[in-house]
N, C-alpha and C positions, 0 to 999 in steps of 0.2 A: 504494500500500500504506500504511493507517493506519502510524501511529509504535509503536502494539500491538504491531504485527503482524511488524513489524522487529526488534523486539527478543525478540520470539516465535524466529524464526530464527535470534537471535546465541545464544542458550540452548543447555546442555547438555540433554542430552532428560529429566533430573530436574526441572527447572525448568517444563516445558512445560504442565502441570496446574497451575501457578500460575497462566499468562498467560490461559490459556482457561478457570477458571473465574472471573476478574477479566469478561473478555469473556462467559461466561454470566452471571453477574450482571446485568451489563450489560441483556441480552438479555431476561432472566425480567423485567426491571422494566418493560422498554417493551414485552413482547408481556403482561403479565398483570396488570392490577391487583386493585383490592381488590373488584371486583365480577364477578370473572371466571366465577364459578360461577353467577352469576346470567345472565351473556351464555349459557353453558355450556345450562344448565336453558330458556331462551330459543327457543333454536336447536333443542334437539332439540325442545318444545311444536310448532313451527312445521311439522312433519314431517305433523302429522295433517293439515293445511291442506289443501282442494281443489283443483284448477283455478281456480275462482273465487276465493277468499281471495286467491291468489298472485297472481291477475292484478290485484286493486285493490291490493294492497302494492306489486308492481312500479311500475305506470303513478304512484300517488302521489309515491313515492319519485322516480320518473321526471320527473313533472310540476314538479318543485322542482330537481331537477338541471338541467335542460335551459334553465331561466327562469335560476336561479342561472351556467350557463355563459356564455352567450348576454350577459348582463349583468355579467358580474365577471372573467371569464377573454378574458386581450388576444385570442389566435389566432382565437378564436370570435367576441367581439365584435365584431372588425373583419370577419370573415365576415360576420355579419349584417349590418353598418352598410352594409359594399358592397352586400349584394345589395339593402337599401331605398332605396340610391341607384339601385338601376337598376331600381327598380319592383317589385321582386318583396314581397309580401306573404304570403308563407307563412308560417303558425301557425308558431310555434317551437315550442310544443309538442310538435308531430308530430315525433318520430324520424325518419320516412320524408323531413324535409324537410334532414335533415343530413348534411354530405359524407360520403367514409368517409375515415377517418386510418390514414395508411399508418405504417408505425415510421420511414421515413427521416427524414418530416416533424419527429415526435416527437424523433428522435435529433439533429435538427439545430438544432430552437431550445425546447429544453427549455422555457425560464424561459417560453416564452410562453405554457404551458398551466399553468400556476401563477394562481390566483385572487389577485387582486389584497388580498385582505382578510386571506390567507393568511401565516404570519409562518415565513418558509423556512428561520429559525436554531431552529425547536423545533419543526420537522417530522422526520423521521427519511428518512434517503437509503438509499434500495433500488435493486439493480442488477440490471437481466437477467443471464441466464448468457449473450448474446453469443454463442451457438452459430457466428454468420456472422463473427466476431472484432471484431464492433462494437458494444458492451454499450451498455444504455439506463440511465440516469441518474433516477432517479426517486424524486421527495417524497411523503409518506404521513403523514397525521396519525397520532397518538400514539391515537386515537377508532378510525380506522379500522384500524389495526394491532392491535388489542385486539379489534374487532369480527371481523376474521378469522381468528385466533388462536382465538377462539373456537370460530369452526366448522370448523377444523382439530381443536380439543380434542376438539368432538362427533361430526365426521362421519370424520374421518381414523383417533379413539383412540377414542373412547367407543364408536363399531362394534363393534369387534373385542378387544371387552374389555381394554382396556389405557388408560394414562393419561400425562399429560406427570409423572405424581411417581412412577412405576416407573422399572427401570433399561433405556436402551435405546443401540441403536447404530447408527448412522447412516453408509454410503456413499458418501462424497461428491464433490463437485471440489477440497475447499479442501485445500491442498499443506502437509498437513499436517506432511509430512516433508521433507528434498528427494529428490526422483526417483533421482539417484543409491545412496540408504540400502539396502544390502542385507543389513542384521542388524536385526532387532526392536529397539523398539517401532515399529510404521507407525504406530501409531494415537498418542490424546492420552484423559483422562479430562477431563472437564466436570463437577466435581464438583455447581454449583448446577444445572444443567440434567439430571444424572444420566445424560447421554449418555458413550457412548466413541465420539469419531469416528475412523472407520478410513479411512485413504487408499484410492482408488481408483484410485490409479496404482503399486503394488505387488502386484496379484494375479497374480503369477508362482507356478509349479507347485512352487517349490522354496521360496518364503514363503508360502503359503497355509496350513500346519499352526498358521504361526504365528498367524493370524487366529480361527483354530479354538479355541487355546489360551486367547485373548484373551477371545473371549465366554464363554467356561467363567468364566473366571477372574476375572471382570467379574458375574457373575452378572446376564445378560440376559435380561429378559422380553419383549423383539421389536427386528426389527433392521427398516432402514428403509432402502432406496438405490435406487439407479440397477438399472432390471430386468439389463441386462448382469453389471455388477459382478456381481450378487446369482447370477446365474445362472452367471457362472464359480465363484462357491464352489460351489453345488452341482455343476454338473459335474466339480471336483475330489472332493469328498464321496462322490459316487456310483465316482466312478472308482475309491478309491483303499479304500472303504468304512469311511468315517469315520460314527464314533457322531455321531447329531443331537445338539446342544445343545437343551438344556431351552426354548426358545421358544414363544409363545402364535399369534406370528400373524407373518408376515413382511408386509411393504409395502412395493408399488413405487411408485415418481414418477421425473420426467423423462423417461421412454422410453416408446415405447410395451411393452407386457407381449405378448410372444408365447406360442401358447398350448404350443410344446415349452420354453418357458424355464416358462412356471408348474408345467408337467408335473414338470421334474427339480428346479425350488425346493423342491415339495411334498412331492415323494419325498426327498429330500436330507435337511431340516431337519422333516418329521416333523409341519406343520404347516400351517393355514389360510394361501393366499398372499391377499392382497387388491391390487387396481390402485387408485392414485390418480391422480386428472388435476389442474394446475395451473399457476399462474404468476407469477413477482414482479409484474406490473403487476398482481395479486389484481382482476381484473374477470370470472372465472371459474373455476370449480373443478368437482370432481366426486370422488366416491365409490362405489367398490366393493363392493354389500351383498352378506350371504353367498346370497342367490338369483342371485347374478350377473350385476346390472343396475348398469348406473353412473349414479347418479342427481347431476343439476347440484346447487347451489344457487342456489338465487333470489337470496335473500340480496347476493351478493357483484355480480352484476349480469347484463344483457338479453341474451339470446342470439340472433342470427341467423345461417341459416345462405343464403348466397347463391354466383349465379356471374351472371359477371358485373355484380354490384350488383344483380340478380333475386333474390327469395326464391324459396326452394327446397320442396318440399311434405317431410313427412317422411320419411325412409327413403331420401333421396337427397341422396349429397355434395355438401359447398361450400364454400366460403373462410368461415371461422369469424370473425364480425364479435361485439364486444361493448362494450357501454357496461356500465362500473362506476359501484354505486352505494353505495361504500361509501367510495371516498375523494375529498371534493368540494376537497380543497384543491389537489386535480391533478384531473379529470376528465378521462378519456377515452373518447368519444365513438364509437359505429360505430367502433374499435378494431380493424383489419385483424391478427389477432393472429399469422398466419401458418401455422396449422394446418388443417387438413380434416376436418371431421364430419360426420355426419349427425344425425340425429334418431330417436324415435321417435314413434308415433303418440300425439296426447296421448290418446286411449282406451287407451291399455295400463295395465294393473295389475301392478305387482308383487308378485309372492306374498310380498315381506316386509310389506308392509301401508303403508310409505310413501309418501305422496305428494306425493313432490316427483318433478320431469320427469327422463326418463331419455335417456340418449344413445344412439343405436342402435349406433354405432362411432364410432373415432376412427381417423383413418387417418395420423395424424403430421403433419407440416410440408409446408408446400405444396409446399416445393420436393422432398418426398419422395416428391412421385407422377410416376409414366414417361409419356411421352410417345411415343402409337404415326404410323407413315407412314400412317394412315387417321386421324388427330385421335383417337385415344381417350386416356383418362387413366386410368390405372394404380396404384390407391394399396396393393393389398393384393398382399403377393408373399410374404410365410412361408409359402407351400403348397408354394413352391416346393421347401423344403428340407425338407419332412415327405415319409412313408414309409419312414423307417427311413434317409434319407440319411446318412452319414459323413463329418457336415461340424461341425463344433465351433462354427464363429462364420464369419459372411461377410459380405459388405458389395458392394452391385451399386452398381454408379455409371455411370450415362448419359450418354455423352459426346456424343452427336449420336441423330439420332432410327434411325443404322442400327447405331450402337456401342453396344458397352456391356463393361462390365469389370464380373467379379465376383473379391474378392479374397475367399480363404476359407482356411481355419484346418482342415487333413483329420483329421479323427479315423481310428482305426484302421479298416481295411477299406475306405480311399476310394481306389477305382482308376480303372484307364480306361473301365470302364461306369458307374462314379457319376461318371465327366465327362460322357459322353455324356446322363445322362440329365440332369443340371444342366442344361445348354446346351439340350436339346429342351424341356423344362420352359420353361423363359424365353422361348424359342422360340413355344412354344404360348399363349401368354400377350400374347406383345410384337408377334410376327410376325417376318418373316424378317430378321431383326435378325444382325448378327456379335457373336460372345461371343466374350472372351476371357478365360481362366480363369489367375487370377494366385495360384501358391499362395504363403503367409506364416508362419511364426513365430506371429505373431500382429497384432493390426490394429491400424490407427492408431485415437488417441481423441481428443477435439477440448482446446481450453485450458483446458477445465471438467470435463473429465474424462466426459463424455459419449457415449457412439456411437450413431453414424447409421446402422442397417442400409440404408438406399436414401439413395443423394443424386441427385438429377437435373440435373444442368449443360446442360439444355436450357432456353430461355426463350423464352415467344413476344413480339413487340411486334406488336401487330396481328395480322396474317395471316402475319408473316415470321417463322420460325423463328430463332432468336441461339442458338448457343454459344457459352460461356463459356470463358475460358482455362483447360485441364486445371490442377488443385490435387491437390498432393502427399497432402494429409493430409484432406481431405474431410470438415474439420470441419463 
């Protein structure tokens, strides 16, 4: 924990909009400089671009990354040095001629994917959110933070009519209060950044008006979090028939967006929901336009999608591989980034008229697809709990390929025939699998304040099935 951020928490809660708009400050100078409207105006020109435009801006951009790796960056270098000690002469160039990089690798010897020309005391340190409790540690120029920032400005705000100089409010992991606080304020004001960040680990049904009261009061023009979070306000809202606040557009990140959570955000707050996809190592992103296509940026970097280290044709899932090409003072190469998508056909048009590549789904984190006794793989399971089921929040967790545990959160009306049909459902789905139905309060979230509606504690090494030690909290 910075020394901030310490003394952030020795504070009485008056105090607290002094530390965090010091910390926004901070923030707006190294994501925005004097030319930011220019990167802005840039980014969106770049949308009309073809098929063709994108692919010689990738491959150029590509073609200078991969000489610049290969040659400046130690982990790499010494890859190539070995392989042309041992005969191999393949183009470096070619992509297809480069390992894929796993996060363990990454997590274990950071400095070595640091370009040697790179000066690491006026680079800026970004951290994964660590979902598996082991955060990656990562350098990013002060060029390429600003270049991303950018197409966060155009593709995330400038969409959906809104901007980073409106007032907004943001969902988050950071523990803004401590966990135990059960009187108001949960949240903090960011004066330079004109955010209110509201904690995500206080939406209990007995502080939730307070949150309501907040964005009124705050005078916000969109809120921004985690689809859960967002989705337990609205399902309070709806429940309890709470007047919408005045909002333009709500937006999710980190989670995947289910489509009964977009249903009751909608209805709730009275307004456009939009999905975004992304990630601190920024080697891919994506946006939610209002035709309801989520289209990548090129921009940010290469997308593959493969199984087994095989490309995959479109429309059919795969371990999502990505080289960035925005920040070369870390490059990360065929980047195993840990999620599963597919693609669309690059012949599709979207009827908003942009043309940049679309994603056909994203089906979350690898380790979020099931595993059946006949080898199939499993990514998509919210159908499960549509038709009107009387279930608030759940979470299935895979313990071997014939267990499995769903822990669920019952709304009013959920009896022993909405158990029955949960279990046949999963049932229908997984195969003759034992369920066992764990009712809760309410569910665990992970150290980031995050939830996992699937986790799978199955893992294969080869052909051999590996379970994993049961975990408490299924972060």
């Amino acid at each position: 924990m910075s020394g901030l951020l310490q003394l952030y928490h020795r504070l009485p809660a008056f105090l607290w909009p002094i530390v965090a708009g010091v910390k926004g400050w901070q923030l707006n100078r190294l994501r925005y400089g004097a030319d930011a409207d220019r990167l802005v105006s840039t980014a969106l020109e770049r949308e009309a671009w073809g098929e063709e435009g994108w692919q010689r801006y990738q491959q150029s951009h590509l073609t200078a990354l991969l000489r610049h790796a290969a040659q400046n960056v130690p982990f790499y270098r010494e890859h190539w040095e070995e392989r042309r000690r041992q005969g191999d002469q393949s183009p470096v160039d070619d992509l297809g001629n480069w390992p894929i990089l796993e996060k363990e690798v990454l997590r274990a010897i950071p400095g070595q994917f640091v370009a040697e020309e790179a000066r690491p005391g006026r680079m800026i340190v970004e951290h994964t959110s660590g979902t598996t409790g082991k955060p990656l540690e990562l350098l990013v120029s002060k060029d390429a933070l600003r270049e991303w920032y950018a197409l966060v400005e155009a593709r995330w705000h400038g969409w959906y009519g809104v901007s980073r100089h409106d007032r907004w409010g943001i969902i988050g992991g950071q523990l803004v209060v401590p966990v135990s606080r059960r009187d108001p304020p949960f949240w903090v004001w960011n004066r330079p950044m004109r955010q209110l960040y509201l904690s995500a680990y206080h939406l209990a049904p007995d502080l939730m008006p307070a949150y309501f009261s907040a964005i009124r009061r705050h005078r916000l023009v969109y809120l921004y979090g985690y689809s859960s979070a967002l989705f337990s306000l609205a399902s309070f809202a709806l429940a309890h028939d709470v007047e919408p606040p005045p909002l333009k557009v709500v937006i999710t990140n980190a989670e995947p967006l289910l489509d009964h959570q977009r249903g009751a955000i909608e209805e709730a707050f009275d307004c456009p929901v939009r999905e975004t996809y992304g990630m601190s190592e920024m080697v891919c992103a994506a946006s939610e336009c209002e035709a309801g296509s989520m289209h990548l940026w090129p921009e940010a970097g290469l997308v593959e999608v493969v199984a087994d280290g095989r490309p995959l044709p479109p429309g059919v899932s795969g371990d999502l591989l990505c080289t960035g090409l925005l920040n070369k003072g870390m490059p990360l190469i065929r980047y195993r980034v840990g999620d599963r998508i597919a693609l669309a056909p690059r012949s599709y048009s979207c009827p908003c008229k942009r043309r940049l590549p679309v994603l056909d789904h994203i089906e979350g984190r690898s380790d979020d697809v099931l595993h059946t006794t006949d080898g199939r793989q499993i990514g998509r399971l919210d159908p499960v709990f549509k038709g009107g089921l009387a279930v608030k929040e759940a979470q299935i967790i895979q313990e071997s390929l014939q267990f499995v545990r769903v822990r669920y959160v019952p709304a009013e009306g959920f009896d022993l025939e909405s158990e029955r049909i949960l279990i046949r459902r999963l049932q229908e789905r997984l195969g003759p699998v034992n369920v066992k139905l764990e009712e809760r309060s309410e569910l665990p979230r992970g150290p980031n304040g995050k939830f996992r509606a699937v986790v799978s504690r199955v893992r294969f090494e080869s052909e051999r099935q590996v379970a994993l030690p049961p975990s408490e909290h299924c972060e």
